[in-house]
Structure formats: structure tokens, C-alpha cells
C-alpha positions in Angstrom: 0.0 0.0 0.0 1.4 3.3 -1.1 1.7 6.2 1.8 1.8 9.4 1.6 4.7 11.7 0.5 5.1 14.5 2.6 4.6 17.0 0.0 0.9 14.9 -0.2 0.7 15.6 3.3 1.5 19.4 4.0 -1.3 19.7 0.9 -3.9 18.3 2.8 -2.9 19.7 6.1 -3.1 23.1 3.8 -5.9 22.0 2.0 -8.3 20.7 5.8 -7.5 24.7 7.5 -8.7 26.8 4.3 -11.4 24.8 4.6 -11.6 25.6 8.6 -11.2 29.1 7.9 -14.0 29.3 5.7 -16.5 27.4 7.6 -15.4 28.7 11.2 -17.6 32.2 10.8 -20.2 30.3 9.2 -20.3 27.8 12.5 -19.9 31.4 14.8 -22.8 32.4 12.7 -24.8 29.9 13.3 -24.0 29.6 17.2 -24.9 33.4 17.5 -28.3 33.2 15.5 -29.2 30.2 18.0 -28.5 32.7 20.9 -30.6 35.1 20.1 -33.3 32.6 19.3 -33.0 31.5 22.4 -32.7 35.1 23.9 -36.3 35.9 22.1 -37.8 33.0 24.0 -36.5 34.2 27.0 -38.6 37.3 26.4 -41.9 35.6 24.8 -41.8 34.2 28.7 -41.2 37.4 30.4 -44.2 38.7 28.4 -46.6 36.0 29.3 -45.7 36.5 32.8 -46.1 40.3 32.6 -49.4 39.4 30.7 -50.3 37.2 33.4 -49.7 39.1 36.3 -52.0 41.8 34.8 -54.5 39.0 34.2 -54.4 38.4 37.8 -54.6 41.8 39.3 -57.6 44.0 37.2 -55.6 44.7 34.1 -53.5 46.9 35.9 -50.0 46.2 34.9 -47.2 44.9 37.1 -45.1 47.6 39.1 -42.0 49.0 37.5 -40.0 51.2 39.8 -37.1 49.9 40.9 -34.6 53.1 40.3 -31.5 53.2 41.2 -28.6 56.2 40.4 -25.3 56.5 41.2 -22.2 58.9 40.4 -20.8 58.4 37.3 -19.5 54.6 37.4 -19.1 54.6 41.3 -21.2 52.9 44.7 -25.1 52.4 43.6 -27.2 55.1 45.4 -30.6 53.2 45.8 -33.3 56.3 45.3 -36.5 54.9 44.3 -37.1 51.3 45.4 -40.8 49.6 45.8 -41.7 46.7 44.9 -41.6 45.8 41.5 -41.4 43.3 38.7 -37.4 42.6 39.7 -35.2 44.1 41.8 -31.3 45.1 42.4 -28.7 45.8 40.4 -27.7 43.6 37.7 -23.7 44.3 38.4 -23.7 43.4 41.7 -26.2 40.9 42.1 -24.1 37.5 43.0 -27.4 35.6 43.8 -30.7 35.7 42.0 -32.6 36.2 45.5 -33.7 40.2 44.0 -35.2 37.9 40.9 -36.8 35.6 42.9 -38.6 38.4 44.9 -39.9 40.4 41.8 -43.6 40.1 41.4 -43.3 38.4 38.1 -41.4 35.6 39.6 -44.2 33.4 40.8 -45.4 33.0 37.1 -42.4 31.5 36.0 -39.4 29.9 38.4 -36.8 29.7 36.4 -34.0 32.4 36.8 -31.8 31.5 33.3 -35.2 33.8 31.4 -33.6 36.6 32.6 -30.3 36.7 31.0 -29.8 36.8 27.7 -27.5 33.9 26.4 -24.9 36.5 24.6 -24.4 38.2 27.4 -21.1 37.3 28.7 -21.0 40.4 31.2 -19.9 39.5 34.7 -20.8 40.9 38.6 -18.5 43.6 40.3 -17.1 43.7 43.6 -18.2 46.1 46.2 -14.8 48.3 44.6 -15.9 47.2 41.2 -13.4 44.8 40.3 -14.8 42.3 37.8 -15.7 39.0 39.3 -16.0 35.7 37.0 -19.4 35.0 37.4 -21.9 36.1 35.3 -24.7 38.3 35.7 -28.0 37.2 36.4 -29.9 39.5 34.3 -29.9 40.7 30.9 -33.2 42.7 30.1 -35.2 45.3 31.3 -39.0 46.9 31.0 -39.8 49.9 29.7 -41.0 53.2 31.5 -43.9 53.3 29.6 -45.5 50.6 31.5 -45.3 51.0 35.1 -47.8 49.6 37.3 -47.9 52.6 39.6 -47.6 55.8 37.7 -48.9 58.1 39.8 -46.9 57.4 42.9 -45.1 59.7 44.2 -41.3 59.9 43.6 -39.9 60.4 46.9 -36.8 62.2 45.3 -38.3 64.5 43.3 -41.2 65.1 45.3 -43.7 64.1 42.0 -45.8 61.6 40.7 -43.8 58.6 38.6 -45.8 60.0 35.6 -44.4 63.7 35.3 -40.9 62.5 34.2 -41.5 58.5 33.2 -44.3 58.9 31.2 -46.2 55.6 31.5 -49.2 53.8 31.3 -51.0 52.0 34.2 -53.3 49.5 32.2 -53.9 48.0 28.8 -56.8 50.1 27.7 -55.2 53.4 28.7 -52.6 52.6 26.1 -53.1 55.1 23.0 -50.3 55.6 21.4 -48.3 53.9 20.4 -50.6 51.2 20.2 -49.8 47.7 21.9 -48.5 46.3 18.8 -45.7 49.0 19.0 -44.9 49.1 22.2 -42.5 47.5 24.1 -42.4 45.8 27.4 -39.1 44.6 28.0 -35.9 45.1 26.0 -32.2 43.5 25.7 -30.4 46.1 27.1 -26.7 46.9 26.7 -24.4 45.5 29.6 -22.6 49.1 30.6 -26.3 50.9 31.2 -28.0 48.1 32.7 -28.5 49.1 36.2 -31.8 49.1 37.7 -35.2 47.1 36.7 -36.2 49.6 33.9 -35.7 51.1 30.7 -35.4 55.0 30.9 -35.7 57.4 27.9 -35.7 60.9 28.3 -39.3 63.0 27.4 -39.4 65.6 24.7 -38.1 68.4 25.0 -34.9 66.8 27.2 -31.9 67.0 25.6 -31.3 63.5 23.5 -29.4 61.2 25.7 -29.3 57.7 26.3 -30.8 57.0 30.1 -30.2 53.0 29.4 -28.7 52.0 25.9 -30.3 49.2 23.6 -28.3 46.2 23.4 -25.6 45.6 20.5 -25.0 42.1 21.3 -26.9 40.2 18.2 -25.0 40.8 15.1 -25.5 44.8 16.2 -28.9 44.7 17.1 -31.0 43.6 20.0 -34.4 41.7 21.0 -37.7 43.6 22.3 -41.4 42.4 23.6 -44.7 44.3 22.8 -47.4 44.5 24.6 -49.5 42.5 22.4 -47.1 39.5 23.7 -45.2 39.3 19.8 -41.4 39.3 19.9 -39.0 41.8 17.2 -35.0 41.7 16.6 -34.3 45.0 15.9 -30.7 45.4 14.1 -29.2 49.3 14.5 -27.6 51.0 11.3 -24.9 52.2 14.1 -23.2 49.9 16.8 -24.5 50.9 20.7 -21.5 51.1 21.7 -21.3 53.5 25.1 -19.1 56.3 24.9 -18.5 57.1 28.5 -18.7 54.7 31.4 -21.5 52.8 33.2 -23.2 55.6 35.3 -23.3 58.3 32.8 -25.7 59.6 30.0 -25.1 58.1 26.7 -24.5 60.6 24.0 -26.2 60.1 21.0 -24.3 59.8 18.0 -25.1 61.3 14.9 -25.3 57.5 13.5 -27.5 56.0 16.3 -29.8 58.9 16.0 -32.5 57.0 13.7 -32.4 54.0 16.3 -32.7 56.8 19.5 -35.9 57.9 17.6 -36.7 54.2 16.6 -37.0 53.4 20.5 -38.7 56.8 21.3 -41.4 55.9 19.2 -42.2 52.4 20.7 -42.5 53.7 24.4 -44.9 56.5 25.6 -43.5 60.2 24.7 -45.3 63.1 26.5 -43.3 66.6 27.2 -42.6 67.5 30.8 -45.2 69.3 32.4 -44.7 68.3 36.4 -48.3 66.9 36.2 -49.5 63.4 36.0 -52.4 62.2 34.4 
């Protein structure tokens, strides 16, 4: 039986790692389109809780308002805490105990349908040194639907509804409609603080409050309140320009996408009243 000559060899050796090259981003591909399949189921079931809850309680959606703020990348400064769909903060949260005490828990037990499997952020230290694990949350809902919208803010003194413009209910929901807005959204690792998705009203100076997600192939996942799941893909990466803490600026190229998201949550101008 003839064998090989080496020259035969180092041509299929040559030959087996073009071939490798080629098909390696197509399997990296493939594995990143299965997370965010997977990430989209994780939010069908986040709806159907959230749809259940209000099921449960009067049409009256669950509570939202879990706010937290802190100075510019430094220790959290819990403001605003009631009770609420979730609580904590995602980047220092080493156990899922503030997940298992959110309201929306009870409808579904299982913690791993809150992280989004492409997120491969990790928990801080109390002096924000990165730990290994990972975090235990990926997503967050929308201001404009918070349970409780006119409680009052103990910070600034006002009801939730003067500067989170929200809606309490499913038939107080106008416009957008509940095909077009969103209840909970993949949101990008650096803003991710708190339980919701802030987004500043008209009239405010555009800013990012909590950035979109750029994990899926530059793009990110987002519920609606008629239950139906969307990937959304950005014509410009959300990449954050300063650090966790801060106010995204917008860049000229994200500024379709900040409108984009503006439209699919509940804009009304500052007026310091509440509906």
C-alpha cells in the first residue's frame, strides 16, 4: 500500500485549514443566531408572565420602579425602590434572590429567562473589580408601562408619571398602540443598572438614560405588549461612549435608532403633572 509523501501531506494539512477558515464564521454564525433565538424565547416568557400578572390583578400592569442612580460609574445610590417586577442591580447581584422576589417571579421559576445567552458580562465587587461569574440579568422593561404611575417619587417630590411617562393599564394605552410598544428590552451591559428602561421626554436634551443592546449581530431583542417578539438590528453599533453611570450621547449615527426606541415607548413633554 502506497503512503503518503510529505509533500501529499502538507497539501492536505493546507488544504483541511482553508477549509476551517472558511466554515469557522459560518459555524460562529450559526451559534450566535441560536442565541438570540434563544434570547427571544427568553422574552416571549417574560411577556406571558407580565401578561399574566395583569391578568391576575384588574388589568393593571405589574409595578415597575425599581430606580436606582449613582455617580458616574461609582457605589449604587438606591433612590427609588418599591416593589416591583425585579429588583437590584444587575452588576452586583451575586445571587438571583432580587429575581426571585420580583412580582413576576411566581409566574415562571426559572431564573436563566432573565439573561440573555450572549451576554457574557460578569458581577463587580463592592470596589468594582470584575468577578468571574456572570450576571444574572440581561433585560429590562420599559418606563412606559409602570404599574404605579402616579406614585409619588420620593426624590423629586412628583408623581412617577411627570418625568417617566407611562401607562398604568392595557386600555389606557393610546399611542403607540400595543403592537408598537415595548415591554421589555435586551439592554446593553454598561447601562443596565436598575429594573427599567429609561428614555428621556421631549423636550430633554437627547441622551441615552439605558442604551439598547448591540449584542446580536448589532442589534437587539424587544417584547410588545400584544405579547409578539421583534429583533431589531441598529444601522450604528450601541457602543457606550462614556462609562457605566453616565448619560449616553447620541451619535449622529445612532440617531434613527434613539428615535426608533422613542417611538415604541410613551413620549409626552414635561409638564410636572400626571395624568
Amino acid at each position: 500500500m502506497a503512503a503518503f509523501t510529505l509533500l501529499e501531506l502538507l497539501v492536505a494539512v493546507a488544504v483541511m485549514a482553508i477549509l476551517a477558515a472558511l466554515l469557522l464564521p459560518s459555524l460562529s454564525q450559526g451559534k450566535e443566531s441560536a442565541r438570540r433565538v434563544n434570547c427571544m424565547g427568553n422574552l416571549r416568557q417574560l411577556q406571558l408572565c407580565w401578561q399574566m400578572y395583569a391578568d391576575d390583578n384588574g388589568d393593571v400592569f405589574v409595578p415597575n420602579d425599581w430606580i436606582a442612580t449613582e455617580n458616574g460609574g461609582g457605589a449604587n445610590t438606591q433612590d427609588f425602590s418599591q416593589t416591583s417586577w425585579c429588583a437590584g442591580d444587575a452588576r452586583v447581584d451575586a445571587t438571583t434572590s432580587n429575581l426571585q422576589q420580583g412580582l413576576l417571579f411566581p409566574y415562571n421559576t426559572s431564573t436563566a429567562i432573565y439573561h440573555c445567552p450572549s451576554d457574557l458580562s460578569t458581577i463587580v465587587d463592592a470596589n468594582w473589580n470584575p468577578l468571574p461569574q456572570l450576571r444574572n440579568r440581561s433585560y429590562n422593561m420599559s418606563q412606559s408601562v409602570n404599574g404605579y404611575p402616579l406614585l409619588t417619587n420620593i426624590v423629586i417630590g412628583l408623581p412617577v408619571d411627570t418625568l417617566q411617562p407611562c401607562y398604568s393599564n392595557l386600555a389606557s394605552i393610546t399611542n403607540p398602540p400595543p403592537c408598537q410598544l415595548f415591554v421589555f428590552i435586551d439592554e446593553n451591559e454598561v447601562t443596565l443598572l436598575d429594573d427599567q428602561f429609561g428614555y428621556p421626554s421631549p423636550g430633554w436634551e437627547p441622551g441615552w438614560w439605558d442604551m439598547p443592546s448591540n449584542r446580536h449581530k448589532q442589534g437587539a431583542n424587544l417584547s410588545f405588549t400584544d405579547g409578539h417578539v421583534e429583533y431589531w438590528r441598529w444601522t450604528a453599533p450601541m457602543t457606550p461612549a462614556l462609562p457605566t453611570g453616565y448619560t449616553q450621547p447620541v451619535s449622529p449615527g445612532q440617531m434613527p435608532d434613539f428615535t426608533r426606541v422613542g417611538n415604541a415607548m410613551r413620549q409626552k413633554a414635561f409638564d410636572g403633572l400626571a395624568d
